[in-house]
C-alpha positions as CSV (number, residue, x, y, z in Angstrom):
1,X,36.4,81.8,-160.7
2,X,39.6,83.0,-159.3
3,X,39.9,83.1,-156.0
4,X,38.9,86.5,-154.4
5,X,42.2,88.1,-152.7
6,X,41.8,88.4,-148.7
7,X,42.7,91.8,-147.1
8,X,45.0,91.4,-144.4
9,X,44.0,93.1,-141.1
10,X,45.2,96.5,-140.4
11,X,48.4,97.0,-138.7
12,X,48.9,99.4,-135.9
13,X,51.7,101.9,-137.0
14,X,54.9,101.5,-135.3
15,X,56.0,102.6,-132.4
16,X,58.3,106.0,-132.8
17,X,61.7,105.0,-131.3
18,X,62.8,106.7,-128.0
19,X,66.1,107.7,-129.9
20,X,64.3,109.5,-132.4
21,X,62.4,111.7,-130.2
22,X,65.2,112.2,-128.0
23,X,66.9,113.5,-131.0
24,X,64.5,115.9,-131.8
25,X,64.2,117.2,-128.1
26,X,67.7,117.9,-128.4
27,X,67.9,119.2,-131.9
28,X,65.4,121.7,-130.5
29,X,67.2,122.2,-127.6
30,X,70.6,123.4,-129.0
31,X,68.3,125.6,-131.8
32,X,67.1,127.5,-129.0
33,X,70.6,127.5,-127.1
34,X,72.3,128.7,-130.2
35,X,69.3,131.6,-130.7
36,X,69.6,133.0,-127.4
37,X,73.4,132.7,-127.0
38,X,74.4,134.2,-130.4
39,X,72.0,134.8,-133.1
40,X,69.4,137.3,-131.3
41,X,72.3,138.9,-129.9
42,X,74.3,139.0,-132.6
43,X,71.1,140.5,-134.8
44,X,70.1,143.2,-131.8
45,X,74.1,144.3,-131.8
46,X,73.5,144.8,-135.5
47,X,70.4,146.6,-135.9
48,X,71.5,149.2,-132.8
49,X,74.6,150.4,-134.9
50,X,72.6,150.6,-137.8
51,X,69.8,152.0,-137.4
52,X,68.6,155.6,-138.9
53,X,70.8,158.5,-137.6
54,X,73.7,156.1,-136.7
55,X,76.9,158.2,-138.0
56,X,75.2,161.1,-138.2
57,X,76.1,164.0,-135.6
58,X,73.5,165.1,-133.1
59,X,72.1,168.8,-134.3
60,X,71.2,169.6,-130.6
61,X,71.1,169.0,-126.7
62,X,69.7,171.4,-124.9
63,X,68.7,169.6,-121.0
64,X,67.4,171.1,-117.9
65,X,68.7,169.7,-114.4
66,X,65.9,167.7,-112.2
67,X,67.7,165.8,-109.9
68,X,71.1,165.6,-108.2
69,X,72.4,168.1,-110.4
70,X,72.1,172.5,-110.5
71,X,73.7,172.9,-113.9
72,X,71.9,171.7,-117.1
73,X,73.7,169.5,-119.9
74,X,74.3,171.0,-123.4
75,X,76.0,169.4,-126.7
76,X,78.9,171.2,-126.6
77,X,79.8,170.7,-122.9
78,X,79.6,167.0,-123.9
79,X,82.4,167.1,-126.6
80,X,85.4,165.0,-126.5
81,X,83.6,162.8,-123.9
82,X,81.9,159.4,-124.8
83,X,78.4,159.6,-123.5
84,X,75.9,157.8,-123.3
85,X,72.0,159.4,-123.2
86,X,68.9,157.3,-121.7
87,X,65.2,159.1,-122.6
88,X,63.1,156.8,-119.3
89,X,60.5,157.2,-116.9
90,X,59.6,156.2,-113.7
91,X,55.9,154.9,-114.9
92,X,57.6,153.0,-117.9
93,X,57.4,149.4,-117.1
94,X,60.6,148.3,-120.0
95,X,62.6,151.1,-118.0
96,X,62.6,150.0,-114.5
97,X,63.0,146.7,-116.2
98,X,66.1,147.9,-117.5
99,X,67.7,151.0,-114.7
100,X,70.0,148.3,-112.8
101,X,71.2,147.6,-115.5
102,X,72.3,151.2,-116.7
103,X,73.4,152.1,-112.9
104,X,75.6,148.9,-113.1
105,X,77.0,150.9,-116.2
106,X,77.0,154.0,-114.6
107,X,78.9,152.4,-111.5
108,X,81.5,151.0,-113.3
109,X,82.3,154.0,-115.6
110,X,81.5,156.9,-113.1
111,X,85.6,157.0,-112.2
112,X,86.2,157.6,-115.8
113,X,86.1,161.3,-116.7
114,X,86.2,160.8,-120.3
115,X,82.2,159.1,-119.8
116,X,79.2,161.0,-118.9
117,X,75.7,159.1,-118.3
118,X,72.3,161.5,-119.1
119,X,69.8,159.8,-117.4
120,X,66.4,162.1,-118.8
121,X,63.4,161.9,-117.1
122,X,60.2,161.7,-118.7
123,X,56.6,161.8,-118.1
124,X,55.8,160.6,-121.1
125,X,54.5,163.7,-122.0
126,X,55.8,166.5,-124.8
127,X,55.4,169.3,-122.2
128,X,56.4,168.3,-119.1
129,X,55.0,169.0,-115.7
130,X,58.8,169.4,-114.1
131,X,57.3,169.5,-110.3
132,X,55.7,166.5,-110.0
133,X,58.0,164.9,-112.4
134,X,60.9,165.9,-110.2
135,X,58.8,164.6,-106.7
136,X,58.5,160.9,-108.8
137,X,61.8,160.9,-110.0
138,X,63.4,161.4,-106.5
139,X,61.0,159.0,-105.2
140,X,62.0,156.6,-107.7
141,X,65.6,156.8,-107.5
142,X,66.0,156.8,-103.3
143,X,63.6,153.3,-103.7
144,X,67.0,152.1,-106.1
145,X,69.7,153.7,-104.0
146,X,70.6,155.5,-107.4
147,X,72.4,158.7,-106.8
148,X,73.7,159.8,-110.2
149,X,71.6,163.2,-111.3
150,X,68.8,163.2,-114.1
151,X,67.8,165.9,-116.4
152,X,64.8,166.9,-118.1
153,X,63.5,167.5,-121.5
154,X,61.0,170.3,-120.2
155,X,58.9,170.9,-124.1
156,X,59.9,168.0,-125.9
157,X,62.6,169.7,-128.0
158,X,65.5,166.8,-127.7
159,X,63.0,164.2,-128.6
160,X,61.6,166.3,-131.1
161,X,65.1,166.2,-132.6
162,X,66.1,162.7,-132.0
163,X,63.1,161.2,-133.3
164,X,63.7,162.8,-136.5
165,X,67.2,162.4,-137.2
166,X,66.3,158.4,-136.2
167,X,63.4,158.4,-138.0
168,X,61.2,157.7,-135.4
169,X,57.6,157.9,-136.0
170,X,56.5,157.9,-132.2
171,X,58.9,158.4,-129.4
172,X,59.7,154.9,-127.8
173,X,60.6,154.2,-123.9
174,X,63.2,153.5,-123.1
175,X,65.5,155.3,-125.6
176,X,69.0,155.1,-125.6
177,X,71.9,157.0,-127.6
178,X,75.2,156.7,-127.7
179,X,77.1,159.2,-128.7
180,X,81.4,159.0,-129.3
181,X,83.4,162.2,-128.6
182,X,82.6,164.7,-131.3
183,X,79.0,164.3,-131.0
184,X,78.4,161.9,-133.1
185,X,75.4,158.8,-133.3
186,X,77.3,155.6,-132.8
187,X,74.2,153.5,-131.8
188,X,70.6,153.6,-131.3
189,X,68.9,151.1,-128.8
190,X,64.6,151.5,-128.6
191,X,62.8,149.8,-126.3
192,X,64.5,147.2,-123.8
193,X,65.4,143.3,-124.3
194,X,67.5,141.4,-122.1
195,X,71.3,142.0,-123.8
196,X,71.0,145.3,-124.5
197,X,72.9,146.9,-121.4
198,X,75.6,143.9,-122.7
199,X,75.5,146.3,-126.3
200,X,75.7,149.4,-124.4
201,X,78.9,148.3,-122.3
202,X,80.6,146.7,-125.1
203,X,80.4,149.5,-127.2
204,X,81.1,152.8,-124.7
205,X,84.3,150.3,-123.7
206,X,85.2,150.1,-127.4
207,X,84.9,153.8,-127.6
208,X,86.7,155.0,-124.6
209,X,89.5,152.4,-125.7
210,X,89.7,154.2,-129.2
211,X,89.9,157.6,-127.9
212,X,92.9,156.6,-125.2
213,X,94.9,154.8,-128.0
214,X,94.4,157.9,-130.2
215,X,96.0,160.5,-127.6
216,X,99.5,160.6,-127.7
C-alpha cells in the first residue's frame, strides 16, 4: 500500500511587518491631509459659484432696519457696490458658529466704501415678530462686541425671492449671497462649514479688485 501522506501542522500566519502598517498609517494620513487642505475646499469653492441663481441678477431687495441702522437697504441703493448679504439668527446654532467669522470680514472691509455687509436677522420665521426679534438681536450682538447694523426681512418677501431664483426648496440658515456691483449673483454659500468665510473673502477681494482695475 502506498504510504499514506502526513499533513504537516498548521502554521501560524505571519507576522504583518511594522513597515507595512506604518505605511498605511501614513498613506492614510496624507489622504486625509490632502482632503482637508485642497479637495473639500476646492469642491465647496466650486459648488458656491455654481449653484442655481449664480449669474443671474437679483429681482428684488427690499430690507427693513433693526439694529444700528434708521434707514432700510434696497437693491438699487446697493448698485455699483460689491456686497455681500448674510440671512442668520441668533437661535441658529451653524450661525453663531459662523458670525466671527463674517465680523472678521466685515472688519477688514468696513474702510472700503465700495463694500457693504447686510447682516438680516431672522427668527426663523416667514412673518416676523420684529420686537422681540430686535430685543435678541441686540442682546446677541453687545455679547460679540459686533457693532455693524442688521436688517430685517419683516414677511418673508427677500427669502421668498431668493429661494426661488436659487432654487431652494426650504430656506436654509445660515444663507449667504454675494452679489458684484450691478446686482448680480456671483455666489451662493447654504449652511456653514469651516472654509467658507475663506470663499467669501477670496471672492468679495476678487471682486472689489475687478471693479478698481476697470475705473479709469
Amino acid at each position: 500500500m502506498p504510504d499514506e501522506m502526513q499533513s504537516e501542522p498548521n502554521s501560524p500566519p505571519p507576522a504583518r511587518s511594522a513597515w507595512g502598517t506604518w505605511g498605511v498609517v501614513a498613506v492614510g494620513a496624507v489622504l486625509v491631509v490632502l482632503w482637508l487642505s485642497y479637495l473639500r475646499p476646492h469642491i465647496q469653492f466650486q459648488q458656491a459659484i455654481n449653484q442655481p441663481g449664480v449669474s443671474q441678477p437679483l429681482p428684488a431687495l427690499e430690507l427693513q432696519p433693526l439694529t444700528g441702522a434708521t434707514e432700510g437697504v434696497s437693491l438699487e441703493a446697493l448698485r455699483g457696490k460689491v456686497t455681500l448679504i448674510n440671512y442668520w439668527g441668533p437661535w441658529c446654532g451653524y450661525c453663531v458658529e459662523e458670525f466671527p467669522h463674517l465680523v472678521e470680514l466685515w472688519d477688514k472691509n468696513r474702510g472700503n466704501p465700495e463694500f457693504a455687509f447686510i447682516s438680516v436677522s431672522s427668527g426663523g420665521h416667514a412673518q416676523e415678530n420684529v420686537l422681540e426679534l430686535k430685543d435678541e438681536t441686540e442682546k446677541f450682538l453687545k455679547s460679540r462686541e459686533a457693532t455693524f447694523p442688521t436688517y430685517v426681512d419683516p414677511d418673508g418677501a427677500n427669502r421668498q425671492v431668493l429661494a426661488s431664483v436659487a432654487d431652494m426648496r426650504g430656506f436654509v440658515y445660515p444663507t449667504t449671497v454675494l452679489l458684484d456691483r450691478r446686482g448680480v449673483i456671483r455666489a451662493l454659500w447654504f449652511g456653514y462649514e469651516p472654509g467658507y468665510s475663506e470663499q467669501m473673502e477670496q471672492l468679495v477681494s476678487q471682486l472689489l479688485t475687478e471693479g478698481s482695475n476697470a475705473k479709469p
